[in-house]
Residue, then its C-alpha position, 0 to 999 in steps of 0.5 A: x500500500x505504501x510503495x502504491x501511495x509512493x508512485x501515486x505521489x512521485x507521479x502527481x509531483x512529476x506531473x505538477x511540476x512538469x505542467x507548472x514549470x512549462x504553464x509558467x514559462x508560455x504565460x511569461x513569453x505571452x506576457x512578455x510578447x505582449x508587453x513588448x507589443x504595447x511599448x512597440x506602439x509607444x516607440x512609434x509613436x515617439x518615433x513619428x513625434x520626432x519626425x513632425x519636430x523636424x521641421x526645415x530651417x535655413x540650412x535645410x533640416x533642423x530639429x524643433x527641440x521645444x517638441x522633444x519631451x524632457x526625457x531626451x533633455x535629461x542624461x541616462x534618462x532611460x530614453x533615447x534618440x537618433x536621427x540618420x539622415x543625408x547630412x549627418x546624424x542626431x542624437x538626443x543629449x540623454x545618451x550625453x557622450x555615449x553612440x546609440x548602436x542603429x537597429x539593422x532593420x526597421x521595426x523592433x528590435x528586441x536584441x536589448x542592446x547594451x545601453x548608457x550605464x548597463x541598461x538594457x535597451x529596446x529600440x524602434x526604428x522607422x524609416x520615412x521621407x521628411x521634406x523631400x529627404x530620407x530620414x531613419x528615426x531610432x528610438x530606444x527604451x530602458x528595458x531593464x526595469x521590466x526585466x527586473x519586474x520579469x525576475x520578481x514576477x519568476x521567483x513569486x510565482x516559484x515560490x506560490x508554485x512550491x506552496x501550491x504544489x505543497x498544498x497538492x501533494x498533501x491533499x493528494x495523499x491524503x485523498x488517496x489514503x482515504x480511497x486506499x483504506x479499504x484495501x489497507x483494511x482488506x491487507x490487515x485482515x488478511x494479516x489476521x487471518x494468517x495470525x489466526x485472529x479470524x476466519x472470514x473477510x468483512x463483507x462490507x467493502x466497496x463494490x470494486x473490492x465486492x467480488x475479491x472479498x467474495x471469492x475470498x471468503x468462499x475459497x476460506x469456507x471451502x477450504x475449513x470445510x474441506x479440512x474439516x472433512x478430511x480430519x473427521x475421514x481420517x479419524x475414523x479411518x485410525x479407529x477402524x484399523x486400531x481394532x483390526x490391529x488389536x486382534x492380530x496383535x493378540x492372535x500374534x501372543x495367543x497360545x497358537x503361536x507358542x510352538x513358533x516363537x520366531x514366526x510369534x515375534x516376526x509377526x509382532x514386530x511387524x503389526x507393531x511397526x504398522x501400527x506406529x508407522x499407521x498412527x505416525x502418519x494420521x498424526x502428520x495429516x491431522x496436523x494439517x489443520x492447524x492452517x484453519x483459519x481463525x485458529x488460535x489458542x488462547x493461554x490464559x482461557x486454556x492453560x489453568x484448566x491442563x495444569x490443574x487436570x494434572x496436578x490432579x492426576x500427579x497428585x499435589x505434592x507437585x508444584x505445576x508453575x507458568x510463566x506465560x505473559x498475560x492475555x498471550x495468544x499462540x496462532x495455532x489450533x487449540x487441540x494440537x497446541x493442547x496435545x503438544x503441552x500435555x505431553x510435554x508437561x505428562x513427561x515432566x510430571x513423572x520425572x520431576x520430584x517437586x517442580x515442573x515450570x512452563x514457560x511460553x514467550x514472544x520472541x522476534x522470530x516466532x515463540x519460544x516454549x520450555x518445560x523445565x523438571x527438577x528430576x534426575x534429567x537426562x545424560x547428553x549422549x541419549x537425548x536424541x534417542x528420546x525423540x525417537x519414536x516410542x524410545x523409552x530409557x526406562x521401561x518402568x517409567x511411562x515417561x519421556x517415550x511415545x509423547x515426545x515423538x508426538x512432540x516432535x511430529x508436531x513441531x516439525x509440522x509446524x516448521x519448529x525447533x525441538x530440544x534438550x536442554x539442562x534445566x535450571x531446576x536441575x532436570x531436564x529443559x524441553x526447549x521448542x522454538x516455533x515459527x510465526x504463521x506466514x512466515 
């Protein structure tokens, strides 16, 4: 959403000052043209005065000087004149010792030639016949306070452009944040949905989002609803063949196998190889289910209730402690998490002598999760034997066997991290890192 707002706004500036910049500098060349236009007029005029003051004297032609305007009178007034005709030329006493270059040709001539004192000059030049005579009349302008004005008039309108352009991109973003905000809100939601904090999409979208949140929320049903489907299939499917599996099991140690104790064991081996390999298997599938959407386990509703249950089963003189921030809750289905702790905490209980402590925590790649026992803990060189699958170290302890194995299944399903650990109470530690969802 950000990176769309970005090329929204780079593009709207882009645009703004492309058209700014180009509007500004026509409007200026109009200005400019048209103001010279209006002088052009002006120079004319002055130039046709200059030729009525000429007027014909006893030597021929003589410049009345009582119709010249004061400005020729005054030196660098910013006004100036000269007369080109067969005798010589005049200038006006405004350009004082100063030659005022002819124009090339006759009409404007905007080539601001550089003037008394620096001053840029714009000049007319007429051609006429006077008394029988040719007379080329050139008269020029100070053009350097309109330049000036020119400049101010530039760095005003950069700087109301900057403020305008300012004002624009601020209503522009946030026009565009508000028309983005539905999808800002479709993103978060589907955020959720990945964290388990929903199931579904709100409907109430605008229509152009409609059909999108639609499909969406149909693929979501379809896919609990198939999910649902196959966990049920697969339970019963386990419950079908655990009864089948119990009675070759039971043929396999009945007395009519006495008399071949090695076809008795081969066979015995074997259904119970099927029969972990079977529930091995239902385990991964069923664990599928933990991408249902909206599911989540919330540790304070859910853990009080699995360490009192516990306490009851292990008797009271077992101190059942948690360290588990309040209001925390895990993205994961609630009957795998409760598999996944219950098993870890049963192993702990009939190990510990007088403490078991769970401890659950945020971490900035997932969640951390740790069963601490003070029992008599496990040697470094059997650890990873104990994951294994119905590997027990002691045979009279129904502990530390088939439930870590479950465990592990469960992590590994989950892209976790399982191990053992020296515990701080002296026994063991079961340390599991998990994965956020969607990561």
């Amino acid at each position: 959403m950000k990176s769309i707002q970005a090329r929204l706004s780079l593009g709207l500036v882009a645009v703004l000052v492309l058209v700014g910049v180009g509007l500004a500098q026509v409007t200026l060349w109009l200005f400019e043209a048209g103001l010279q236009r209006y002088l052009e007029s002006g120079l004319r005029k002055e130039s046709e005065n200059l030729l009525v003051a000429l007027v014909r004297g006893p030597s021929g032609l003589q410049l009345d000087e009582r119709r010249l305007s004061a400005a020729y009178q005054q030196p660098f007034s910013g006004y100036y004149f000269r007369i080109d005709f067969d005798q010589g030329t005049w200038r006006s006493r405004s350009l004082w010792d100063l030659d005022m270059p002819k124009p090339a040709r006759p009409g404007l001539d905007d080539g601001h030639e550089l003037g008394p004192e620096g001053q840029q000059l714009l000049a007319y030049r007429g051609d006429y016949r006077r008394l029988g005579q040719d007379v080329s009349i050139s008269v020029a302008q100070d053009y350097s306070p309109v330049r000036e004005a020119f400049r101010r008039m530039q760095q005003i309108g950069l700087g109301m452009g900057a403020l305008a352009l300012l004002l624009v991109l601020v209503l522009q973003r946030f026009t565009v944040t508000r028309s983005l905000r539905p999808l800002e809100r479709a993103r978060q939601q589907i955020a959720q949905l990945q964290q388990g904090q929903r199931s579904q999409l709100d409907a109430e979208v605008p229509s152009e989002l409609q059909p999108l949140v639609d499909q969406i929320n149909h693929l979501l049903a379809h896919t609990e609803d198939s999910l649902r489907r196959s966990r049920t299939a697969l339970g019963n499917l386990g419950h079908a063949l655990k009864t089948p599996l119990a009675v070759l099991l039971s043929l396999a140690a009945s007395e009519r196998l006495q008399a071949l104790p090695q076809v008795r064991e081969q066979m015995r081996e074997q259904l119970q190889q099927i029969q972990q390999r079977l529930a091995r298997e239902l385990n991964r599938a069923r664990l599928a289910g933990d991408a249902l959407p909206g599911a989540q386990f919330d540790c304070d509703a859910e853990l009080p209730g699995l360490l009192s249950t516990l306490g009851m089963i292990h008797g009271e003189g077992l101190s059942l402690e948690r360290d588990v921030p309040p209001g925390l809750l895990l993205p994961w289905d609630r009957e795998d998490l409760l598999e996944l702790l219950g098993n870890l905490l049963d192993n702990a209980c009939k190990w510990a002598d007088s403490e078991v402590r769970l401890g659950i925590a945020p971490t900035t790649e997932g969640f951390q999760l740790w069963v601490d026992d003070d029992g008599p803990g496990i040697a470094q060189d059997l650890r990873q034997q104990v994951l294994e699958r119905g590997a027990r170290l002691d045979e009279q302890v129904d502990g530390h066997g088939l439930g870590l194995g479950i465990v592990r299944d469960i992590v590994e399903a989950w892209g976790g991290r399982i191990a053992l650990l020296d515990s701080t109470l002296g026994g063991l530690r079961v340390s599991i890192e998990l994965p956020r969802k969607g990561r």
